[in-house]
DOTIDREN-313683 format. One record per residue (C-alpha): residue in one letter; x, y, z; residue number from 1; chain. Coordinates in steps of 0.05 Angstrom, whole numbers, padded with zeros to 5 digits. Each point is the difference from the previous one (the first is absolute). Example, Ala and Ser with C-alpha at 12.3 -4.5 7.8 and 13.67 -1.06 7.14 Angstrom:
2
<pt "a",<00246,-00090,00156>,1,"A"> <pt "s",<00027,00069,-00013>,2,"A"> 
***
This chain:
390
<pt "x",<-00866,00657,-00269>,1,"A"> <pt "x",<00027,-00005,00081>,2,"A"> <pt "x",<-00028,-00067,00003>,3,"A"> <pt "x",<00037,-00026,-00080>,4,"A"> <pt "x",<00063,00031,00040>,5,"A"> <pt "x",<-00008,-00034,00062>,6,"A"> <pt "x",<-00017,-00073,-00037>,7,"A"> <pt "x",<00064,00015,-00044>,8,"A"> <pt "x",<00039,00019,00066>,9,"A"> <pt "x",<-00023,-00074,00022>,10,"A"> <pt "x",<00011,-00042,-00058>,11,"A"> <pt "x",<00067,00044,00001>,12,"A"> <pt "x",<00026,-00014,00066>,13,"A"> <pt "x",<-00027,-00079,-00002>,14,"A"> <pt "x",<00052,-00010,-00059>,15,"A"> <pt "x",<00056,00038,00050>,16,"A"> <pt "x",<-00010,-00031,00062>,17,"A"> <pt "x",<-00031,-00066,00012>,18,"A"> <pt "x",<00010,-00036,00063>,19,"A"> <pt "x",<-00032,-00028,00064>,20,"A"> <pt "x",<00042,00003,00071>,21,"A"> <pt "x",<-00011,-00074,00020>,22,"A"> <pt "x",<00052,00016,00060>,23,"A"> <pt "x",<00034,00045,00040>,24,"A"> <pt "x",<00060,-00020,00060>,25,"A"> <pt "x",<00062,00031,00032>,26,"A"> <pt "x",<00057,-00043,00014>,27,"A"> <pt "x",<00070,00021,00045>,28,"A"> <pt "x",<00052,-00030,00041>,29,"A"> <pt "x",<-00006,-00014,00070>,30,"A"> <pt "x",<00056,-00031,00037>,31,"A"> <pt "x",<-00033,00007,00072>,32,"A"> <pt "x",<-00055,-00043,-00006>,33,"A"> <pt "x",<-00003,-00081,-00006>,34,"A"> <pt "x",<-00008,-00023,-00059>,35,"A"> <pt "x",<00048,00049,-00021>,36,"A"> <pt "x",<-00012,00041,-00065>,37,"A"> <pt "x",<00063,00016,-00048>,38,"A"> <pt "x",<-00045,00015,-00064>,39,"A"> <pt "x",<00036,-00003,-00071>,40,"A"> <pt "x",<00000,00044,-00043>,41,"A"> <pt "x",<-00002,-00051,-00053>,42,"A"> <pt "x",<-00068,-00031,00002>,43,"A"> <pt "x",<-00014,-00057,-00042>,44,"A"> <pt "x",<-00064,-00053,-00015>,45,"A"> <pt "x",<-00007,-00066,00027>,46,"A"> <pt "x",<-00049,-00055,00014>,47,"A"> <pt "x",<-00033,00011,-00076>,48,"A"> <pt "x",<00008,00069,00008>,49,"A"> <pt "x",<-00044,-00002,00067>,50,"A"> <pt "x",<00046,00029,00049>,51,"A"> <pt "x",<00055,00054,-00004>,52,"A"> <pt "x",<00063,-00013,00042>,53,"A"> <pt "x",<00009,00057,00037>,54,"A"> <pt "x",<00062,-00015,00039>,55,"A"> <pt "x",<00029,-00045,00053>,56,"A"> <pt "x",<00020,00006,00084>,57,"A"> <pt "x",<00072,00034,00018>,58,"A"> <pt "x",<00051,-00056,00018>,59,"A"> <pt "x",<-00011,-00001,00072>,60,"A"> <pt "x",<-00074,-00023,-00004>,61,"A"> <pt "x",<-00025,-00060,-00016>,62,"A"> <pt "x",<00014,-00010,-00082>,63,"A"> <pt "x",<-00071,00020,-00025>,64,"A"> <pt "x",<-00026,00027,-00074>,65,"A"> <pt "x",<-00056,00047,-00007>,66,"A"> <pt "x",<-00055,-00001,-00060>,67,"A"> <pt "x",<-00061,00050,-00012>,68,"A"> <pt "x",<-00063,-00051,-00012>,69,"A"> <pt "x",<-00037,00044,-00063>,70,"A"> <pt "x",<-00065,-00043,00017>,71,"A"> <pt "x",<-00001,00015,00072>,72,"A"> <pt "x",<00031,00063,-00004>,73,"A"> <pt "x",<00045,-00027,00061>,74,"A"> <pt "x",<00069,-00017,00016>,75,"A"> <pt "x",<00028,-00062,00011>,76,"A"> <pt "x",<00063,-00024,00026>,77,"A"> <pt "x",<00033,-00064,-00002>,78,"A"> <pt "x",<00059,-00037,00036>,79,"A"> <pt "x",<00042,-00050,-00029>,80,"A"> <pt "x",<00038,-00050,00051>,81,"A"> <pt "x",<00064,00018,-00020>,82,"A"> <pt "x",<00033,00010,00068>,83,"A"> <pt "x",<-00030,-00056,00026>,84,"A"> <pt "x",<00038,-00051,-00063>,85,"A"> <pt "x",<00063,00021,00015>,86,"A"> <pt "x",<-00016,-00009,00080>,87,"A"> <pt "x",<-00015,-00071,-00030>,88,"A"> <pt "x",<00054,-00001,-00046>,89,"A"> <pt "x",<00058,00023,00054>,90,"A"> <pt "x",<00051,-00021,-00047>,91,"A"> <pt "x",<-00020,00060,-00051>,92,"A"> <pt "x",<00017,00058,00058>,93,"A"> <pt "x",<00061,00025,-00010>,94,"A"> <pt "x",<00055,-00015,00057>,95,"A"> <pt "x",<00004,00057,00049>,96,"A"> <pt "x",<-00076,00021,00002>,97,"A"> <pt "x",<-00012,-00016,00072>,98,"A"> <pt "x",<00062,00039,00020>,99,"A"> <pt "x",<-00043,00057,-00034>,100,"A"> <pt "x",<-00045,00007,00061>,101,"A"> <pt "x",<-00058,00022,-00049>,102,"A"> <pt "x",<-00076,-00013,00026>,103,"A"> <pt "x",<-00014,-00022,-00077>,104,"A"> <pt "x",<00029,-00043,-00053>,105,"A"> <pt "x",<00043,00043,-00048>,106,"A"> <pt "x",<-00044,-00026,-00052>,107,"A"> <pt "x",<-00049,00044,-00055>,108,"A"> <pt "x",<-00043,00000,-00055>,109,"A"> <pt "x",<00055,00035,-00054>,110,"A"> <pt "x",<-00054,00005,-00051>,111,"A"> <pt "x",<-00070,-00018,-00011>,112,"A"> <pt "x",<-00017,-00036,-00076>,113,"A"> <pt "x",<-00058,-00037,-00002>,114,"A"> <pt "x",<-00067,-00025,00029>,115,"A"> <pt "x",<-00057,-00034,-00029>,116,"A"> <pt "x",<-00045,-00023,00060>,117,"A"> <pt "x",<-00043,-00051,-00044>,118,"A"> <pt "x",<00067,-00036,-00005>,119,"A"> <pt "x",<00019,00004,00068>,120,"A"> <pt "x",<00074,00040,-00026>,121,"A"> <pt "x",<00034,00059,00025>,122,"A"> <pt "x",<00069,00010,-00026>,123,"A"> <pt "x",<00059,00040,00028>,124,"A"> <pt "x",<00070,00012,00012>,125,"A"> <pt "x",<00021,-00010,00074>,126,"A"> <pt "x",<00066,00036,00021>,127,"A"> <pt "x",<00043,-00032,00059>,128,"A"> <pt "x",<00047,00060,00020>,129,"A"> <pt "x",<00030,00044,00059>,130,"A"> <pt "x",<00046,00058,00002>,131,"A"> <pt "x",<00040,-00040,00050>,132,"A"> <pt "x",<00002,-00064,-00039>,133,"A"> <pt "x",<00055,-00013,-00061>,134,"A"> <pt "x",<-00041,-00017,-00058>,135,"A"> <pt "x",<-00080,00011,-00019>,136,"A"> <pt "x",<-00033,-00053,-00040>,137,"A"> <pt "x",<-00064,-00002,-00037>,138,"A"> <pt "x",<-00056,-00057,-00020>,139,"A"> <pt "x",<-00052,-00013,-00038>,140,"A"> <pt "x",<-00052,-00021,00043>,141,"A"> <pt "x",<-00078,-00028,-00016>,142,"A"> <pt "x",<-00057,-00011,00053>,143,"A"> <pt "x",<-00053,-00034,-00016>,144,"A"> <pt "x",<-00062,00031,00045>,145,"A"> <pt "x",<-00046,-00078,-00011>,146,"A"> <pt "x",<00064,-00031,00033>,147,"A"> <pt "x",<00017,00053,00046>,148,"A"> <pt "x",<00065,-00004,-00004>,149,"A"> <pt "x",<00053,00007,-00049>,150,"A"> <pt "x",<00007,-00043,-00063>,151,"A"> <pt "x",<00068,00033,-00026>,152,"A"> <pt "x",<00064,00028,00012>,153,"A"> <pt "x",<00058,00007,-00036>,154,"A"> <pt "x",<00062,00048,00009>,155,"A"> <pt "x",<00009,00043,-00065>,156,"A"> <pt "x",<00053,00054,00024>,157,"A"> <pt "x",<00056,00011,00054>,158,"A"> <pt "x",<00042,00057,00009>,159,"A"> <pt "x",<00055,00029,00052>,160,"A"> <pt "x",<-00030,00056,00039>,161,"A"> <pt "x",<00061,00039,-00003>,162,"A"> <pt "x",<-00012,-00002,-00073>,163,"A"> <pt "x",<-00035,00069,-00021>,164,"A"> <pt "x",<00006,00006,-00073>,165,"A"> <pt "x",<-00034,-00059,-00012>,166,"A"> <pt "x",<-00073,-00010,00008>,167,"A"> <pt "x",<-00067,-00040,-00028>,168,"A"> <pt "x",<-00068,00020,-00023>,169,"A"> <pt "x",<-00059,-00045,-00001>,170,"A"> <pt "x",<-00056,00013,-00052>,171,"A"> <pt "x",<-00064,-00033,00007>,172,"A"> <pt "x",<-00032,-00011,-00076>,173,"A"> <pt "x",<-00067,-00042,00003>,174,"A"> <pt "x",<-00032,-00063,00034>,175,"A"> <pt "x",<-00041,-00034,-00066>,176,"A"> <pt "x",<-00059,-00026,00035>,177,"A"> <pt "x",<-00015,-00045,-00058>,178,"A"> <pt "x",<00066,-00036,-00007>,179,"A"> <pt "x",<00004,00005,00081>,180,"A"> <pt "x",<00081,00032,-00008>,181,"A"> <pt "x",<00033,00063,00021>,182,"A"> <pt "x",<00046,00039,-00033>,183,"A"> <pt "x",<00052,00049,00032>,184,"A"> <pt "x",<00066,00027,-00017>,185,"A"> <pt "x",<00066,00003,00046>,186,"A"> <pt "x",<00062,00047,-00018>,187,"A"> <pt "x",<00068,00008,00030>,188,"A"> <pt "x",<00035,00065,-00011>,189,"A"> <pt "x",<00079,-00021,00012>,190,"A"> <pt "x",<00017,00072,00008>,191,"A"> <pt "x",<-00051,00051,00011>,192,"A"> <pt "x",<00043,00062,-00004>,193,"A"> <pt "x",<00027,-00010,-00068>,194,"A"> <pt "x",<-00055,00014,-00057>,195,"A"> <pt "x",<00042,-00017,-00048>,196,"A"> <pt "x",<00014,-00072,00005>,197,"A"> <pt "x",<-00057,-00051,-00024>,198,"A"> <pt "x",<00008,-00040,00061>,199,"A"> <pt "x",<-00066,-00016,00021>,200,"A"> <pt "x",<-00030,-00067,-00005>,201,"A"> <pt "x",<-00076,-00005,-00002>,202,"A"> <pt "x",<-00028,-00075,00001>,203,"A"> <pt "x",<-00077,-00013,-00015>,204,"A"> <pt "x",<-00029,-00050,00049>,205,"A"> <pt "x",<-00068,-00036,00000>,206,"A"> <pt "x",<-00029,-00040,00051>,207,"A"> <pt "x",<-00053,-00053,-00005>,208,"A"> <pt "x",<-00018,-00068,00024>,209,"A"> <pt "x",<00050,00017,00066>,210,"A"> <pt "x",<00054,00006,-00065>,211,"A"> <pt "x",<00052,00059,-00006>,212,"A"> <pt "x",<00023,00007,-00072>,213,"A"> <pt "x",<00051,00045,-00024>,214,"A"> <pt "x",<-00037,00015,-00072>,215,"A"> <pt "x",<00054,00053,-00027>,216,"A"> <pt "x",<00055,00045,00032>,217,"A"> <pt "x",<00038,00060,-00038>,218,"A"> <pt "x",<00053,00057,00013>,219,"A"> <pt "x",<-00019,00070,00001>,220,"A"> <pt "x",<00025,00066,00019>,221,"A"> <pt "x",<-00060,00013,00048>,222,"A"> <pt "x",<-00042,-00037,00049>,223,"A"> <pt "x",<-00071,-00031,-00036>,224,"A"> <pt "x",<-00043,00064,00022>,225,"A"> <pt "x",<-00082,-00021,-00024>,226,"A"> <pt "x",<-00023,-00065,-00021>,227,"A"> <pt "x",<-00060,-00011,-00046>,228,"A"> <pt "x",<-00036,-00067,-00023>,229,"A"> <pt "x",<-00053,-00028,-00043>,230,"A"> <pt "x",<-00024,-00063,00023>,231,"A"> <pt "x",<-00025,-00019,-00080>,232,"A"> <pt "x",<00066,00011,-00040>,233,"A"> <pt "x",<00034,-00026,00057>,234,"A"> <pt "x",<00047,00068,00001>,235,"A"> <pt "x",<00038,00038,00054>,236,"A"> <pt "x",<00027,00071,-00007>,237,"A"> <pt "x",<00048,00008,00046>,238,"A"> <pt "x",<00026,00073,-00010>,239,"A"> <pt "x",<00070,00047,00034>,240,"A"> <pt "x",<-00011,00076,00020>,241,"A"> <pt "x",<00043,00063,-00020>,242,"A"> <pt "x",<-00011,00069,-00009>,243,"A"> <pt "x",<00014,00040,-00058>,244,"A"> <pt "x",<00078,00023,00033>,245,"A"> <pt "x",<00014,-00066,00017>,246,"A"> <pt "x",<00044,-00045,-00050>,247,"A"> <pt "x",<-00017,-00059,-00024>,248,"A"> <pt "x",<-00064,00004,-00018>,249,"A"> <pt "x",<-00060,-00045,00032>,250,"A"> <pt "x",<-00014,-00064,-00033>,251,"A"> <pt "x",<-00048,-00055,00004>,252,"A"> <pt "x",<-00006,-00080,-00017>,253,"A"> <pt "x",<-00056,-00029,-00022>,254,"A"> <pt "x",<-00007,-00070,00026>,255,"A"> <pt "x",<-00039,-00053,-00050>,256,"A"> <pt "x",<-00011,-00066,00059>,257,"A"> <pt "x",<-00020,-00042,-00046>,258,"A"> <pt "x",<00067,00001,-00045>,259,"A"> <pt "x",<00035,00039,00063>,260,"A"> <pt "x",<00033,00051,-00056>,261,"A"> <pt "x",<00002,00066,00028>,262,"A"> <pt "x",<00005,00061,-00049>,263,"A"> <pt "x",<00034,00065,00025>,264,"A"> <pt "x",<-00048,00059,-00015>,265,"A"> <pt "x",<00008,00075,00012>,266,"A"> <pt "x",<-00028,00036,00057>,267,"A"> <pt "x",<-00015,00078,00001>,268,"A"> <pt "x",<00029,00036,00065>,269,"A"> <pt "x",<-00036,00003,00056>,270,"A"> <pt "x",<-00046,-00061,-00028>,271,"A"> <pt "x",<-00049,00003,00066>,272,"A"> <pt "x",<-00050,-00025,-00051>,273,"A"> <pt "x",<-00007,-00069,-00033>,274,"A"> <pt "x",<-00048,-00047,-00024>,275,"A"> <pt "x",<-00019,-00057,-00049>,276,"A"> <pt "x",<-00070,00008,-00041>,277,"A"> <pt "x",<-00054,-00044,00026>,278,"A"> <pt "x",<00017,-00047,-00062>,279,"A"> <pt "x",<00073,00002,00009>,280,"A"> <pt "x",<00027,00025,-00070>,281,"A"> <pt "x",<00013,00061,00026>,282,"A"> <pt "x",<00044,00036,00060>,283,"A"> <pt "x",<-00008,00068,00021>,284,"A"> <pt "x",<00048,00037,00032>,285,"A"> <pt "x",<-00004,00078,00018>,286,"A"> <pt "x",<00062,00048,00028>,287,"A"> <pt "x",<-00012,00047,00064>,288,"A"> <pt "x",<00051,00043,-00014>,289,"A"> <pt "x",<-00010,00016,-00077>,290,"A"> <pt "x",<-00077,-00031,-00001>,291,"A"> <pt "x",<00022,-00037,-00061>,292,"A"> <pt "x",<-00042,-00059,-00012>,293,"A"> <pt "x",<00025,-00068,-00035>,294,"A"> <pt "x",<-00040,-00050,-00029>,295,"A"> <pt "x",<00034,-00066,-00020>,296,"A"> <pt "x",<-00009,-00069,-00037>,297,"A"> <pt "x",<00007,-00046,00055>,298,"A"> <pt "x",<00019,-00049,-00051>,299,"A"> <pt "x",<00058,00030,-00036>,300,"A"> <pt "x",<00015,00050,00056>,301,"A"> <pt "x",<00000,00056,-00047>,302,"A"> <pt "x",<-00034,00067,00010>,303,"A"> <pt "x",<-00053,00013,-00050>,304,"A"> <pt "x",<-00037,00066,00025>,305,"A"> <pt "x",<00020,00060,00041>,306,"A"> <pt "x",<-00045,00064,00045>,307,"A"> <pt "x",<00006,00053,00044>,308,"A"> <pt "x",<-00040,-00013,00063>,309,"A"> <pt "x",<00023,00048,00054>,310,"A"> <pt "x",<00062,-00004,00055>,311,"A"> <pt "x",<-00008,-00026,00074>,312,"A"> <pt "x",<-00047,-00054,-00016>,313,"A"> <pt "x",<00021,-00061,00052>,314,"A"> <pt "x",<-00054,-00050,-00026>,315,"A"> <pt "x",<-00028,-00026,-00075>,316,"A"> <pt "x",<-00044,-00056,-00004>,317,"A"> <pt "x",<-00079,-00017,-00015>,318,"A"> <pt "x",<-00057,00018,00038>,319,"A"> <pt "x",<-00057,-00021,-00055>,320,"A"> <pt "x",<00001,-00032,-00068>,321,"A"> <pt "x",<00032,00049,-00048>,322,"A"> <pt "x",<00018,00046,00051>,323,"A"> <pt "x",<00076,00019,00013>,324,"A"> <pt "x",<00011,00032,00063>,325,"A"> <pt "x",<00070,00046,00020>,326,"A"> <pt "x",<-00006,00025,00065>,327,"A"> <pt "x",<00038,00066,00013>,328,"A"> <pt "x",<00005,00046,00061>,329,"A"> <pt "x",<-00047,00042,-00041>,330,"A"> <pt "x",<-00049,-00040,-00007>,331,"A"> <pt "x",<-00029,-00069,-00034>,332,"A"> <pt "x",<00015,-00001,-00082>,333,"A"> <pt "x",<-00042,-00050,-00040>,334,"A"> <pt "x",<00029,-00011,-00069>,335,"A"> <pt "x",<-00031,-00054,-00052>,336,"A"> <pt "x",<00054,-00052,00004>,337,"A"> <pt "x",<-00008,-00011,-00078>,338,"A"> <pt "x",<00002,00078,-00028>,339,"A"> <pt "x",<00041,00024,00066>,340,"A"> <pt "x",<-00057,00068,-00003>,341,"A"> <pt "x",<-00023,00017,00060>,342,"A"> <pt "x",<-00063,-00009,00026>,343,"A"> <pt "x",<-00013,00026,00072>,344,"A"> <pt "x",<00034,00031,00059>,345,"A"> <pt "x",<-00015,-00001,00058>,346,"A"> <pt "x",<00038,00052,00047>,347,"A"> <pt "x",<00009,-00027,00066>,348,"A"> <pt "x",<-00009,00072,00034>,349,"A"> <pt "x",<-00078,-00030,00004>,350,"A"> <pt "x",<00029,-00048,00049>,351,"A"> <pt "x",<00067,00034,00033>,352,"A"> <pt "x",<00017,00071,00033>,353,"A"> <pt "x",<00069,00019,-00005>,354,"A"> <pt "x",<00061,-00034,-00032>,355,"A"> <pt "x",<-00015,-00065,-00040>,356,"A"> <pt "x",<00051,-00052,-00010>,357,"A"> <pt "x",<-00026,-00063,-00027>,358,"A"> <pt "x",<00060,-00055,00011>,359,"A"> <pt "x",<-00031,-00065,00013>,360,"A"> <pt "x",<-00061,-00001,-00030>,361,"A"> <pt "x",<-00027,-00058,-00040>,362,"A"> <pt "x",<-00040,-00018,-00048>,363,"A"> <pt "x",<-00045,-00058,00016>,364,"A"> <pt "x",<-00002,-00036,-00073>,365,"A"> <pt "x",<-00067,00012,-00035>,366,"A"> <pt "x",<-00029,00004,00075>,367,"A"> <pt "x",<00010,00073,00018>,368,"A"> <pt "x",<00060,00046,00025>,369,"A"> <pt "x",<00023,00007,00078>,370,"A"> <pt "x",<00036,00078,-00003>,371,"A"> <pt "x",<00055,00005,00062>,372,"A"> <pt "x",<00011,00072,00017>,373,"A"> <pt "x",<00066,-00003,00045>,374,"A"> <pt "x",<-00011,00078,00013>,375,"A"> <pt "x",<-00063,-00008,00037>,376,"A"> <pt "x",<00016,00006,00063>,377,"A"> <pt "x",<00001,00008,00061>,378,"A"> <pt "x",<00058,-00029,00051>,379,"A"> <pt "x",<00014,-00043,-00081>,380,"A"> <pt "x",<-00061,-00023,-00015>,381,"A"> <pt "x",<-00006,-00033,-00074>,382,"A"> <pt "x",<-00075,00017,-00026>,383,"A"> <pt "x",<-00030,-00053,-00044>,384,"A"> <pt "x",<-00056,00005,-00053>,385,"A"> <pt "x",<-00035,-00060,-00026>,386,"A"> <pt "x",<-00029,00027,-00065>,387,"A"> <pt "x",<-00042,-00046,-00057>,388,"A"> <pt "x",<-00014,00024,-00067>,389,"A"> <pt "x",<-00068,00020,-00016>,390,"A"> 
***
């Protein structure tokens, strides 16, 4: 009888928890040592989903991004020649630099978008500004690694630096590795104190054969917050944040780029989930605040079936065929994406000590799931957990 119990208590716990630990790393800030380290806390994949950006150097150091190598279980940290084009392109400085006295080039990587090293790309938006200088602009800049050197540049943005209610967000969205283009959002918020006012203008860029296209541009009350695509229905989510006291409620467009129609969906609060089905028909979206999940017809644009998942999830995506994944503070939730029942958790206790707060953490499609714990500690160290399904 022990032994039925104990093969029950197996079979049992194997339908529970199922996982392998491929990976384990800490990640922090360090602004002492060269190559400086300002980590994100916004992770995202690149490269074919073979590196995680990680973060990027503080202005004063050379302009640098950093990427965690999942193959080599190594970091690596690359240096675009930014400082060195505009030292080659004199007329691009702004007048009154030199009187600065600075030892470096007011010049930085703004944000990070894109890299795919079998193409030789990395995207970005490069920042020219100073607190002493008049106006900050911004640029779309490309650098091709084969060439060494950089292949485009184009101003997209300029703005007074006395001017403090209005500011920008760039939002990477995908590099296609098939059709060789990158996609990326860019919104301007003309006042950023008053809520009220749909004043923001978000424009949908893509980038391919050293082309910039503007594809679509709308107004919205809020900035474009998460970005998802699907490279087979040629569809981008591109999707606003709000909490449930905030007024208007979050939105979303849904971006067709073959007829470049874009269909304005809703969007729970808190919507730190999203994600398209691996054959596109469908889009998943799940709350943190209420746990409410969505499930909608990426073709209409209409919700067609509703759950109850569980609050502070920050991630949703697919680690395995047929497996659903909402990652929560509490633990890992594995749902069948068809029926929405759950079918395993997997409590992340096994892994962490202390508080648990799982903001950043990704799900690497159909490949596995990399949990961030940004409570780990210590002196701000992120823990990381590369886990496969089993």
């Amino acid at each position: 009888m022990k032994l039925l119990i104990g093969l029950l208590f197996v079979l049992f716990s194997s339908q529970i928890v199922s996982e392998t630990l491929q990976d384990r790393f800490s990640l922090n800030s360090d602004f002492n040592i060269r190559p400086s380290q300002y980590m994100t806390e916004s992770p995202f994949l690149v490269d074919r989903n073979r590196l995680l950006y990680i973060g990027k150097t503080i202005n004063i150091d050379v302009p640098s991004l950093h990427f965690y190598e999942f193959a080599t279980k190594s970091k690596l940290t690359f240096s675009p020649p930014i400082r060195e084009y505009f030292l080659s392109h004199k007329e691009l400085i702004f007048p009154g630099v030199e009187a600065l006295k600075e030892n470096y080039l007011p010049v930085y990587i703004s944000e990070f978008l894109f890299f795919d090293r079998e193409d030789g790309l990395l995207g970005m938006i490069v920042e020219q500004s100073h607190y002493k200088l008049p106006e900050k602009k911004f640029y779309f800049v490309v650098w091709n690694l084969e060439e060494k050197d950089i292949e485009h540049f184009q101003e997209i943005d300029t703005r007074k630096n006395s001017d403090y209610d209005r500011y920008a967000v760039a939002l990477p969205i995908a590099y296609d590795e098939e059709a060789k283009t990158a996609y990326f959002a860019y919104g301007v918020d003309a006042s950023l104190k008053n809520k009220e006012v749909k004043d923001v203008n978000t424009k949908v860029f893509s980038y391919s054969a050293r082309n910039l296209t503007l594809l679509y541009s709308y107004i919205s009350h809020r900035f474009p917050y998460h970005a998802a695509y699907h490279s087979g229905v040629k569809k981008i989510l591109i999707q606003t944040y709000a909490e449930s006291h905030q007024k208007p409620a979050p939105d979303g467009i849904l971006l067709d780029l073959d007829s470049l129609v874009a269909t304005v969906i809703p969007v729970p609060f808190v919507s730190y989930g999203t994600t398209f089905s691996k054959s596109g028909d469908r889009l998943y979206l799940c709350s943190a605040e209420n746990g409410n999940l969505w499930v909608l017809d990426t073709k209409t644009g209409k919700t067609f079936q509703t759950a109850k998942l569980g609050t502070l999830g920050h991630s949703l995506g697919f680690w395995k065929e047929g497996e659903l994944v909402w990652v929560r503070n509490s633990g890992v939730f594995v749902y069948d994406p068809i029926t929405l029942k759950q079918k395993k958790v997997i409590p992340l206790t096994k892994y962490f000590k202390g508080q648990i707060n799982v903001a950043g953490s990704l799900l690497i499609p159909y490949q596995g799931l990399l949990v961030r714990n940004g409570f780990e500690g210590p002196d701000g160290a992120a823990g990381h957990l590369l886990l496969t399904a089993d």
